[in-house]
KELUM-347724 format. One record per residue: chain; residue number from 1; y, z, x of N, C-alpha, C, O in turn. Coordinates in nm, 2 decimals. Example, Ala and Ser with C-alpha at 12.3 -4.5 7.8 and 13.67 -1.06 7.14 Angstrom:
BEGIN
{site A; 1; {-0.57; 0.78; 1.32}; {-0.45; 0.78; 1.23}; {-0.33; 0.78; 1.32}; {-0.33; 0.85; 1.42}},
{site A; 2; {-0.22; 0.71; 1.28}; {-0.11; 0.71; 1.37}; {0.00; 0.79; 1.29}; {0.11; 0.80; 1.34}},
//
This chain:
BEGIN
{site A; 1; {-9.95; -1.66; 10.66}; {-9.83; -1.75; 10.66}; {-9.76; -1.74; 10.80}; {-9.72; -1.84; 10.86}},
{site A; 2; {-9.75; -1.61; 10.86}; {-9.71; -1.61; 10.98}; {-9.76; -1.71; 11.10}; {-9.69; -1.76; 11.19}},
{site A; 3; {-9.93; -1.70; 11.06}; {-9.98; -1.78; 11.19}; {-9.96; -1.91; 11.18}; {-9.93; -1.97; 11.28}},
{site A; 4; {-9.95; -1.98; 11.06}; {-9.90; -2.10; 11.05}; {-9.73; -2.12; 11.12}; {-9.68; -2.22; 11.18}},
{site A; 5; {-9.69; -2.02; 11.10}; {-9.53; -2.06; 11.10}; {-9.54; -2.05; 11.30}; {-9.49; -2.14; 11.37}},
{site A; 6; {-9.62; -1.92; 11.37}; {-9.64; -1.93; 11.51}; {-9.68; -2.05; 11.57}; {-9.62; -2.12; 11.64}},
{site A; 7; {-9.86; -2.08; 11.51}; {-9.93; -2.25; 11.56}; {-9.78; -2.37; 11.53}; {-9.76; -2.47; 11.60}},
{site A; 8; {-9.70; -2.33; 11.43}; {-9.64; -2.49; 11.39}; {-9.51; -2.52; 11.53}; {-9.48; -2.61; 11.60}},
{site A; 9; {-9.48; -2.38; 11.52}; {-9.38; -2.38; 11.67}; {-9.44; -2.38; 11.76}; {-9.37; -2.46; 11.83}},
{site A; 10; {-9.57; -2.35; 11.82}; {-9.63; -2.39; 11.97}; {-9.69; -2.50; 11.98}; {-9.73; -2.54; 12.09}},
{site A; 11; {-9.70; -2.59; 11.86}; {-9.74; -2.72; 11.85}; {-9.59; -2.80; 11.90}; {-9.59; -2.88; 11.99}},
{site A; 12; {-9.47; -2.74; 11.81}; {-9.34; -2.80; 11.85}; {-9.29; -2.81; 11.96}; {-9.22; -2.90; 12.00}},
{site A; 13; {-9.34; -2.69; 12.03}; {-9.29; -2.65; 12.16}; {-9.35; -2.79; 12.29}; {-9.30; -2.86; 12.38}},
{site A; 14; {-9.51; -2.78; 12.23}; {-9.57; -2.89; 12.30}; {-9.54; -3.02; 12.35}; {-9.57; -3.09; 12.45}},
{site A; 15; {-9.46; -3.04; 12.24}; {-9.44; -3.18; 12.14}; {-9.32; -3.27; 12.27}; {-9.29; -3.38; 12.31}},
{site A; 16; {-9.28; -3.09; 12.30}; {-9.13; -3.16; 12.39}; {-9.17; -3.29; 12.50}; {-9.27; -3.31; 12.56}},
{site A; 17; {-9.05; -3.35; 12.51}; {-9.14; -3.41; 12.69}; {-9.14; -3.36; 12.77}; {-9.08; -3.25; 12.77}},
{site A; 18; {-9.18; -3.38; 12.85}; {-9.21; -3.34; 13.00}; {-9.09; -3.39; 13.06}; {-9.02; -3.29; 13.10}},
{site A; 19; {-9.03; -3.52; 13.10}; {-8.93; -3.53; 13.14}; {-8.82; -3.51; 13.09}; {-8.71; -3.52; 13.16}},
{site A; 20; {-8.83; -3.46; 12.95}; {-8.69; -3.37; 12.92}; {-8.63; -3.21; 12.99}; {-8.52; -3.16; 13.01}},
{site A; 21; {-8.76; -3.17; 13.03}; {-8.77; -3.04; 13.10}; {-8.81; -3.02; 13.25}; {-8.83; -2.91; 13.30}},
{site A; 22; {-8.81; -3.20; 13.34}; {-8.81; -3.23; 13.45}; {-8.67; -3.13; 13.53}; {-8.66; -3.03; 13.61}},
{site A; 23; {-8.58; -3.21; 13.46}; {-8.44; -3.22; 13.54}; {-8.34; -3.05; 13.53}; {-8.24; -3.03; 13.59}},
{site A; 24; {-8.42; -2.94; 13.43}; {-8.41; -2.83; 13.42}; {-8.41; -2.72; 13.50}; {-8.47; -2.62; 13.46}},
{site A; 25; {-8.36; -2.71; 13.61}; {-8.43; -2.59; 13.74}; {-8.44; -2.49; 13.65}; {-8.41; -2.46; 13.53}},
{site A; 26; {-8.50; -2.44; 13.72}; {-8.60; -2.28; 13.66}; {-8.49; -2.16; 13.62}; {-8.38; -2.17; 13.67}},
{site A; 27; {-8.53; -2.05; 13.51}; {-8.44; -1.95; 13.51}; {-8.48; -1.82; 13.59}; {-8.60; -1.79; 13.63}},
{site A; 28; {-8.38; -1.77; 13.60}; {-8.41; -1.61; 13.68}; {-8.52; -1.56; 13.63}; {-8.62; -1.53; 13.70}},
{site A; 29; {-8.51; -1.54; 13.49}; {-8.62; -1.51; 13.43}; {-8.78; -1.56; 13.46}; {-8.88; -1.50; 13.49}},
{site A; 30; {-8.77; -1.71; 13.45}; {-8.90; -1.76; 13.48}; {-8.94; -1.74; 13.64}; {-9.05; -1.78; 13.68}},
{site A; 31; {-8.85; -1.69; 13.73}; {-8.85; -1.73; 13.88}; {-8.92; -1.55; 13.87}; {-9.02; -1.51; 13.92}},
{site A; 32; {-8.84; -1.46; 13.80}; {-8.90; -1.35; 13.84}; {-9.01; -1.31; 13.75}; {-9.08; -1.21; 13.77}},
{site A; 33; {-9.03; -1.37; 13.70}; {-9.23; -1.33; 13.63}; {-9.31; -1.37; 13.73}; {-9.41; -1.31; 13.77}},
{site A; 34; {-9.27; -1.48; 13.76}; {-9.39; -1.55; 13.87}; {-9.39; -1.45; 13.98}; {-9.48; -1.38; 14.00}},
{site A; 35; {-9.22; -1.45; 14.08}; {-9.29; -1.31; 14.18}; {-9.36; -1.21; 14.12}; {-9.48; -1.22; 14.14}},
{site A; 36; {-9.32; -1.10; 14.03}; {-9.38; -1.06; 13.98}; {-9.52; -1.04; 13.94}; {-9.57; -0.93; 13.89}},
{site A; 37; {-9.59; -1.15; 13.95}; {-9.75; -1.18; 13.89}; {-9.79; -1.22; 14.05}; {-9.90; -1.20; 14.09}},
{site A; 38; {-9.71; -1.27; 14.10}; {-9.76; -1.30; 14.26}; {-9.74; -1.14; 14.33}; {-9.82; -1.12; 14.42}},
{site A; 39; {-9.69; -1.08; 14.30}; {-9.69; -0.95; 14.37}; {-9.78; -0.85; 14.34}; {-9.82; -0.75; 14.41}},
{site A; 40; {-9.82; -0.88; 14.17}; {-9.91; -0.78; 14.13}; {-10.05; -0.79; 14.16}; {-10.13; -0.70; 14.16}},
{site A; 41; {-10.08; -0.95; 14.20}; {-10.19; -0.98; 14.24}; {-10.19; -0.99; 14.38}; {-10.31; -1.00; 14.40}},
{site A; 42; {-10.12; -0.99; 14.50}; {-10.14; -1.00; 14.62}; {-10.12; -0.85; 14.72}; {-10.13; -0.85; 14.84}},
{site A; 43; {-10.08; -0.72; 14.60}; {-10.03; -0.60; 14.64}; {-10.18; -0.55; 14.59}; {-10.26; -0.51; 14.67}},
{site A; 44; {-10.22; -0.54; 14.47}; {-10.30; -0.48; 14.40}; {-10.25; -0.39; 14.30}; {-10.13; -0.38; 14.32}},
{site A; 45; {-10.29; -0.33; 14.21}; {-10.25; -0.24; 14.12}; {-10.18; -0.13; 14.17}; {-10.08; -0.08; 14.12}},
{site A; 46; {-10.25; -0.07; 14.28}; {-10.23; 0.08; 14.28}; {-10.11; 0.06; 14.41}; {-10.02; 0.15; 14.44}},
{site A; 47; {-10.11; -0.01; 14.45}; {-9.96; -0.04; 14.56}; {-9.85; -0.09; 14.51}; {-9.74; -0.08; 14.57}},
{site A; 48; {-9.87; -0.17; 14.35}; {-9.77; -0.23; 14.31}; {-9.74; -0.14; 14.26}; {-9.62; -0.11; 14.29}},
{site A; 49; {-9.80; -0.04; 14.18}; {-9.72; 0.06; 14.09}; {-9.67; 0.18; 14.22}; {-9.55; 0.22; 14.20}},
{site A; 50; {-9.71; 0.22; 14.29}; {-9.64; 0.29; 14.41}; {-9.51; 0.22; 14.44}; {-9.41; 0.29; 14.44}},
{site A; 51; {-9.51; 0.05; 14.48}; {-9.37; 0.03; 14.47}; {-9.28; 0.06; 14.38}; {-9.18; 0.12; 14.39}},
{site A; 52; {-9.32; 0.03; 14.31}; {-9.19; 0.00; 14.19}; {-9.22; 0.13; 14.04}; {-9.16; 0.11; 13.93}},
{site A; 53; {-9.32; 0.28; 14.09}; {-9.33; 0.33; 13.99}; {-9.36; 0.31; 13.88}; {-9.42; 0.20; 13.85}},
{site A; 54; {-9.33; 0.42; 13.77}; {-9.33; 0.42; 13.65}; {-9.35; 0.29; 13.56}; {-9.28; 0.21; 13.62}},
{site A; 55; {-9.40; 0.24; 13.46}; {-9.37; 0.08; 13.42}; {-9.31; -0.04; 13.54}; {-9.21; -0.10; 13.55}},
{site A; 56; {-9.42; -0.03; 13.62}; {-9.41; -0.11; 13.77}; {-9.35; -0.23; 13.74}; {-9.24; -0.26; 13.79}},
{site A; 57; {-9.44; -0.33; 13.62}; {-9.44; -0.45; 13.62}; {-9.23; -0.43; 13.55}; {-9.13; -0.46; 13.62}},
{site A; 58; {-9.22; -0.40; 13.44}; {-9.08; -0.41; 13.39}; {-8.97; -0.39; 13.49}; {-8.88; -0.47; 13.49}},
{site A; 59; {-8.99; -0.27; 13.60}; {-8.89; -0.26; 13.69}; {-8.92; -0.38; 13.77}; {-8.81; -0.43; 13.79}},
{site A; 60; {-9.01; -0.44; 13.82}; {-9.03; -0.50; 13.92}; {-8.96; -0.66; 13.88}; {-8.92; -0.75; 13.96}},
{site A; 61; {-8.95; -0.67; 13.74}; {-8.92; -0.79; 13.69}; {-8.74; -0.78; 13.64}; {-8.66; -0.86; 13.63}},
{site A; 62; {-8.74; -0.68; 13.64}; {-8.55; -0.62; 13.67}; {-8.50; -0.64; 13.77}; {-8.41; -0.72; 13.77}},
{site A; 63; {-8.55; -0.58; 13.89}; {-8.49; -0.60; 14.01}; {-8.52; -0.77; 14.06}; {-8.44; -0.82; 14.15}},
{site A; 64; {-8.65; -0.86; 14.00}; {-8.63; -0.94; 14.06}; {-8.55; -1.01; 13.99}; {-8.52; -1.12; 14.04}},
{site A; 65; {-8.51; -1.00; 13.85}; {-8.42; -1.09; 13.77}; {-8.29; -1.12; 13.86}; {-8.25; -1.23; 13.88}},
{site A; 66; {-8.22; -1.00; 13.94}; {-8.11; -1.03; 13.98}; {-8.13; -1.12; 14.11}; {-8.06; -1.22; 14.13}},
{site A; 67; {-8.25; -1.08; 14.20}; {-8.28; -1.15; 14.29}; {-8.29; -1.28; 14.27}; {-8.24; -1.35; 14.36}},
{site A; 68; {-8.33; -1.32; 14.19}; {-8.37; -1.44; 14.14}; {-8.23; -1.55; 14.09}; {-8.22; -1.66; 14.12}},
{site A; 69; {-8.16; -1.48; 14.03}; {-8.00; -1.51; 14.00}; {-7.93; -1.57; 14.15}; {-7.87; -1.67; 14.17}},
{site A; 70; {-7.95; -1.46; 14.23}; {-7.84; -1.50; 14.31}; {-7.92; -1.59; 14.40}; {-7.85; -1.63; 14.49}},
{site A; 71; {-8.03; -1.64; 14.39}; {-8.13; -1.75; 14.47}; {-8.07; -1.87; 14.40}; {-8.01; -1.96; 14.46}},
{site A; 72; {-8.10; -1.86; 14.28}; {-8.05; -1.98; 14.18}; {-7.86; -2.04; 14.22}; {-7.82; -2.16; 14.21}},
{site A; 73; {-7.80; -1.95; 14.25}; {-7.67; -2.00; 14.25}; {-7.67; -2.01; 14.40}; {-7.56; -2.05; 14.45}},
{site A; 74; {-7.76; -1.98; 14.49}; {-7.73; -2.03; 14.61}; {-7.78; -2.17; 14.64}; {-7.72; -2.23; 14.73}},
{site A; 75; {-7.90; -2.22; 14.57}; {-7.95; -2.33; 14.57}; {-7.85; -2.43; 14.49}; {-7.79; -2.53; 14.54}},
{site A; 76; {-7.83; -2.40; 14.38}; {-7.67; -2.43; 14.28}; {-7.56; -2.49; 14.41}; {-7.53; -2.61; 14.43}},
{site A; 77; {-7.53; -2.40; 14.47}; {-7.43; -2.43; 14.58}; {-7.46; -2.50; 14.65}; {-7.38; -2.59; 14.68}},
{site A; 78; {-7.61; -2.52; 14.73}; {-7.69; -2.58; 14.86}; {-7.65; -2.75; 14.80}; {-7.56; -2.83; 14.82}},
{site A; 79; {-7.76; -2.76; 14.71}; {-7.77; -2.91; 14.61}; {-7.61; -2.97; 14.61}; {-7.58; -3.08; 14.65}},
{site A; 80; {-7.51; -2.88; 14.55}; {-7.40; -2.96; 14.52}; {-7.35; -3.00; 14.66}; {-7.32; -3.12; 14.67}},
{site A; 81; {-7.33; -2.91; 14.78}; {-7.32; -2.98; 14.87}; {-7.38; -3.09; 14.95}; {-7.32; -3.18; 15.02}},
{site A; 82; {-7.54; -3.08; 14.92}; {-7.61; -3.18; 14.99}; {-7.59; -3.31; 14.86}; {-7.59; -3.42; 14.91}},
{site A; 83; {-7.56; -3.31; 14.75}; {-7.52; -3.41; 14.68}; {-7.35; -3.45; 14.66}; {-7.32; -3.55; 14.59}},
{site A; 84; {-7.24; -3.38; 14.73}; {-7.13; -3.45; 14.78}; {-7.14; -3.50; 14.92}; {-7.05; -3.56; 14.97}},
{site A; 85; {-7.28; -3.48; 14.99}; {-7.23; -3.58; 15.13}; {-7.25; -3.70; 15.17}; {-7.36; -3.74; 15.16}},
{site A; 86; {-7.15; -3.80; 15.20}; {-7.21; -3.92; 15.20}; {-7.30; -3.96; 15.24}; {-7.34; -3.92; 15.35}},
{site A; 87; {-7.36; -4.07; 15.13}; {-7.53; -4.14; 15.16}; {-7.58; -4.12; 15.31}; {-7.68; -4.06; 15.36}},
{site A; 88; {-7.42; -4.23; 15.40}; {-7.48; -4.24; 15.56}; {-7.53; -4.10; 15.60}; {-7.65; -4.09; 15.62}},
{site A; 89; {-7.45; -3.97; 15.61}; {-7.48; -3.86; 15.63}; {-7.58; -3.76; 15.62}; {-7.62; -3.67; 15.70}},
{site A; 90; {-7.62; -3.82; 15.45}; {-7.74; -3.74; 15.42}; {-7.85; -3.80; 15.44}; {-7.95; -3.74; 15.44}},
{site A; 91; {-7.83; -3.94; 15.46}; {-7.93; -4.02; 15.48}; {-8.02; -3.98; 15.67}; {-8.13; -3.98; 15.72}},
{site A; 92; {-7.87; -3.95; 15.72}; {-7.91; -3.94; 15.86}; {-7.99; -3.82; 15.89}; {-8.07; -3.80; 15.98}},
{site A; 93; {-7.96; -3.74; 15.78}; {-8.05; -3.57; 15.81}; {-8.15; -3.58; 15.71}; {-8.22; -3.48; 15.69}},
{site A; 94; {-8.19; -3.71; 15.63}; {-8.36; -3.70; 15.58}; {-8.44; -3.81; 15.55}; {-8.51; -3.85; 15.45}},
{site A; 95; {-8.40; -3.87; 15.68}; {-8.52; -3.98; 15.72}; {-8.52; -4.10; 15.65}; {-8.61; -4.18; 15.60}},
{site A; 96; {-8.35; -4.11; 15.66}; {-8.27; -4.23; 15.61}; {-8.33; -4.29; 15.42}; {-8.35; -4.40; 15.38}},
{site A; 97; {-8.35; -4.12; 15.35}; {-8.36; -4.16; 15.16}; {-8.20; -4.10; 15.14}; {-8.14; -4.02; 15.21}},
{site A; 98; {-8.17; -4.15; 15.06}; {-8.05; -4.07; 14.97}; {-8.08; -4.01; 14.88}; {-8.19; -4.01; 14.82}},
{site A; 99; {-8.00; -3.94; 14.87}; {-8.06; -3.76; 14.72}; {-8.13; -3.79; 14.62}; {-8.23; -3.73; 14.58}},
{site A; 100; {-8.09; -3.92; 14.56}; {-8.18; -3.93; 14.47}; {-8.35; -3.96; 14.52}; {-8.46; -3.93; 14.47}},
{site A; 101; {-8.32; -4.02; 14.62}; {-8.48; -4.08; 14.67}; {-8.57; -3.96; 14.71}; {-8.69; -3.97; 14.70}},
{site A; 102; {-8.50; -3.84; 14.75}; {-8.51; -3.77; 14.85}; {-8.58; -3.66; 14.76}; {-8.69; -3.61; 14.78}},
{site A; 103; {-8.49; -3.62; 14.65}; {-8.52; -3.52; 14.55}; {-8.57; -3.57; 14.43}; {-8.55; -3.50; 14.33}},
{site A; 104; {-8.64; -3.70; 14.42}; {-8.67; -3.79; 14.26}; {-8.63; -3.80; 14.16}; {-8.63; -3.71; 14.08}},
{site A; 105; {-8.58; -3.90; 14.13}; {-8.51; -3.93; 13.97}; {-8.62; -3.95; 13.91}; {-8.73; -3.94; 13.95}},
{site A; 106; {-8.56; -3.98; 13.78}; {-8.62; -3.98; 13.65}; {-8.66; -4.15; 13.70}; {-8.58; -4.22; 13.78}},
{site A; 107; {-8.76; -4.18; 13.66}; {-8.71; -4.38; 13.63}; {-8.69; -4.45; 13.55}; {-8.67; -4.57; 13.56}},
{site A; 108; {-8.71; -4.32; 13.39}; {-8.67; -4.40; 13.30}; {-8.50; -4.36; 13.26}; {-8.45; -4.39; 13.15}},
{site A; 109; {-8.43; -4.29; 13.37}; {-8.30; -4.26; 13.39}; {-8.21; -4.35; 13.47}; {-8.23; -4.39; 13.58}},
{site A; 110; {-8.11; -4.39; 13.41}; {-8.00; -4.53; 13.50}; {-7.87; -4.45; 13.53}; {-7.85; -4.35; 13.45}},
{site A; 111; {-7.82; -4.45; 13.59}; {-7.69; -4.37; 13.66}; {-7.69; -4.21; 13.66}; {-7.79; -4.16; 13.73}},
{site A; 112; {-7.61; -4.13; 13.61}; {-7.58; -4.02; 13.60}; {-7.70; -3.98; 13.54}; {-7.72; -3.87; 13.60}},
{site A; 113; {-7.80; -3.99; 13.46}; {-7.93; -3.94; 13.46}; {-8.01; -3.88; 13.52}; {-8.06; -3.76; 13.52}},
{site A; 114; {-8.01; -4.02; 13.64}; {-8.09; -4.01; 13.74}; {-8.04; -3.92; 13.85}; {-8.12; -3.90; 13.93}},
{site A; 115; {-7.90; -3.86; 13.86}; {-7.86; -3.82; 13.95}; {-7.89; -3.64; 13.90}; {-7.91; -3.53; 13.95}},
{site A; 116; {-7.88; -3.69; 13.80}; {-7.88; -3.50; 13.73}; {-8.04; -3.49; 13.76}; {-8.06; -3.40; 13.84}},
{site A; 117; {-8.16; -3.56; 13.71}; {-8.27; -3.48; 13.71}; {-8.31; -3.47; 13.88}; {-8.37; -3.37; 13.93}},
{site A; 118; {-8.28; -3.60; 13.96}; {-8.31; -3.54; 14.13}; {-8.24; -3.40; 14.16}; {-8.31; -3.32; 14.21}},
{site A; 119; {-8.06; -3.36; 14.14}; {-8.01; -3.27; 14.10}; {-8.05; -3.14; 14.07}; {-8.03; -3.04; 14.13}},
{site A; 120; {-8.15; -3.16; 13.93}; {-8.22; -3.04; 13.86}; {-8.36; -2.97; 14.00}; {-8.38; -2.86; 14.05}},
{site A; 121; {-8.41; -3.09; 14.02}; {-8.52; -3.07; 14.12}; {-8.49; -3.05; 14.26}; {-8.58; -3.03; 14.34}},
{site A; 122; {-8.33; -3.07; 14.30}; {-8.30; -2.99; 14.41}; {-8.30; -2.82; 14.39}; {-8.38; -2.74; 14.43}},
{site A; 123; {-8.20; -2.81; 14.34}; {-8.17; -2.67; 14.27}; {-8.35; -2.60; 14.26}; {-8.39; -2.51; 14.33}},
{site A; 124; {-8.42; -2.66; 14.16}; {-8.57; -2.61; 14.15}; {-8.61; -2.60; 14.28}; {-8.62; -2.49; 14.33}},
{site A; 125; {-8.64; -2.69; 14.35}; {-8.71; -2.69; 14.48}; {-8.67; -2.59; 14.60}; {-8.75; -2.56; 14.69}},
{site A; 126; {-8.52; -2.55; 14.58}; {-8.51; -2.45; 14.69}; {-8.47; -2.30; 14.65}; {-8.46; -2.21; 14.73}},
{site A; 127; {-8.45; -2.31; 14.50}; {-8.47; -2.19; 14.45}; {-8.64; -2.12; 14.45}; {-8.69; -2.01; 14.46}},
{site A; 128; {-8.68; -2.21; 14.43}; {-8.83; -2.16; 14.42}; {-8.90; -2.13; 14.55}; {-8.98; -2.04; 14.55}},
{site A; 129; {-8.88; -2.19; 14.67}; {-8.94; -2.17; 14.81}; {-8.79; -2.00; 14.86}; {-8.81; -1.90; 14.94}},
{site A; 130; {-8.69; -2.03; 14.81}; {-8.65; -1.85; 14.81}; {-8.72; -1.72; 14.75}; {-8.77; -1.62; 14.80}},
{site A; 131; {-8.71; -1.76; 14.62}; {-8.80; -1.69; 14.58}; {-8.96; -1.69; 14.65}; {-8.97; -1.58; 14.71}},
{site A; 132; {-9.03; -1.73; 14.66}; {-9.17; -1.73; 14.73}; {-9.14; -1.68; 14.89}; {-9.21; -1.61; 14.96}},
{site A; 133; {-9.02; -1.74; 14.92}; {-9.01; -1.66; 15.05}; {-8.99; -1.45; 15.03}; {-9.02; -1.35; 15.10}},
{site A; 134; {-8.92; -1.46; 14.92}; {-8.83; -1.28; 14.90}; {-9.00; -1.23; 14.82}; {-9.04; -1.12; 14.82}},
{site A; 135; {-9.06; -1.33; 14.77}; {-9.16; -1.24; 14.74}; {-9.32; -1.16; 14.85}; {-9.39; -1.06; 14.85}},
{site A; 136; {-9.29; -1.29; 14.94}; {-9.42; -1.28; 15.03}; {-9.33; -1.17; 15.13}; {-9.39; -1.07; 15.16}},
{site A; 137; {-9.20; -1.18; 15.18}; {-9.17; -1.05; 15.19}; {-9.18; -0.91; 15.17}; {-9.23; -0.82; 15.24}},
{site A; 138; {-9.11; -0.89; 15.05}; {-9.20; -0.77; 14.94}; {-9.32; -0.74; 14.96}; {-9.35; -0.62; 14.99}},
{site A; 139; {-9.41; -0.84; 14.95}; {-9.53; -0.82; 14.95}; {-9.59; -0.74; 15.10}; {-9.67; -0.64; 15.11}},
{site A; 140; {-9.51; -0.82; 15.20}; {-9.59; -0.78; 15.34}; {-9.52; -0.61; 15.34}; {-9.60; -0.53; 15.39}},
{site A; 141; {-9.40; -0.56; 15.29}; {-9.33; -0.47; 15.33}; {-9.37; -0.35; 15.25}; {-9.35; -0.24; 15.30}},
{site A; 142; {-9.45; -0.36; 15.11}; {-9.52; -0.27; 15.03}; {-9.66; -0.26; 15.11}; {-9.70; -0.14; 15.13}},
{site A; 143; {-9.73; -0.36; 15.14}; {-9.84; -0.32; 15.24}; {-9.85; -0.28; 15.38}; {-9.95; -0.28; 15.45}},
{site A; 144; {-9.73; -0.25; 15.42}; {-9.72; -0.23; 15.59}; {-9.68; -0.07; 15.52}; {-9.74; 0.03; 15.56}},
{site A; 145; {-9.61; -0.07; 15.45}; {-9.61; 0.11; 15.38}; {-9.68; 0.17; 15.30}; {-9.65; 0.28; 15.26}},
{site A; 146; {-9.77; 0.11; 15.27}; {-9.92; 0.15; 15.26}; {-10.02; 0.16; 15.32}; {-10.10; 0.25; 15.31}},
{site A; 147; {-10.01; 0.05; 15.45}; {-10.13; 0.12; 15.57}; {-10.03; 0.25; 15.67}; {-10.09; 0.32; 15.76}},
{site A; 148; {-9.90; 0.27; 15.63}; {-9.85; 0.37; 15.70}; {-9.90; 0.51; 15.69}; {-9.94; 0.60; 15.77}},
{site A; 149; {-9.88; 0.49; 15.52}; {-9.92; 0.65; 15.43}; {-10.07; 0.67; 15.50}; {-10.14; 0.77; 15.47}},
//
């Protein structure tokens, strides 16, 4: 009974759209699994657990939850400002598109839709290249203290 009740929810889960979960920037959570899986695979086993010790991968996914947080609300902040400045202005610093053009709407979205899911995909888009940037850091900084030892 159980497996049924599991398959009927991952069938549900499937089911969702895709453009319902376009306009969604990522969570801390999901931002720190991925470093996390990029770190464990680009350090190796025996350097990642040297970093981060005891249950490597759990701590490593703690410390980057917060990291990850405060990436999200800086991109949060970045987007709202690059989406209060006027068209002419923002237009002038990216190759004359406006935010929506610039960061993609939905197209089956008309007004305030459309502004939220380019919106969602600002926020995603520079939260995620922080993250990849704080992780390929990590990474270089666990192996520069590994060819030390």
């Amino acid at each position: 009974m159980k497996r049924y009740l599991v398959l009927g929810v991952a069938v549900a889960a499937l089911a969702v759209p895709v453009a319902a979960s376009a306009a969604q920037p990522p969570t801390a959570g999901s931002l720190a699994t991925q470093s996390c899986k990029a770190q464990q695979a680009a350090m190796g086993a025996a350097t990642f657990k040297s970093t981060y010790g005891a249950n490597a991968y759990g701590k490593c996914v703690s410390k980057a939850t917060h990291t990850a947080s405060t990436e999200l609300n800086a991109a949060n902040t970045s987007c709202k400002a690059e989406q209060a400045m006027s068209d002419a202005d923002f237009m002038a610093a990216h190759s004359g598109k406006t935010f929506n053009a610039t960061y993609g709407s939905n197209s089956q979205s008309k007004g305030k839709g459309a502004g939220a899911d380019a919106f969602g995909k600002c926020v995603s888009l520079k939260a995620q290249a922080a993250s990849n940037a704080n992780t390929q850091a990590t990474v270089n900084a666990a192996k520069s203290c590994r060819a030390d030892r």
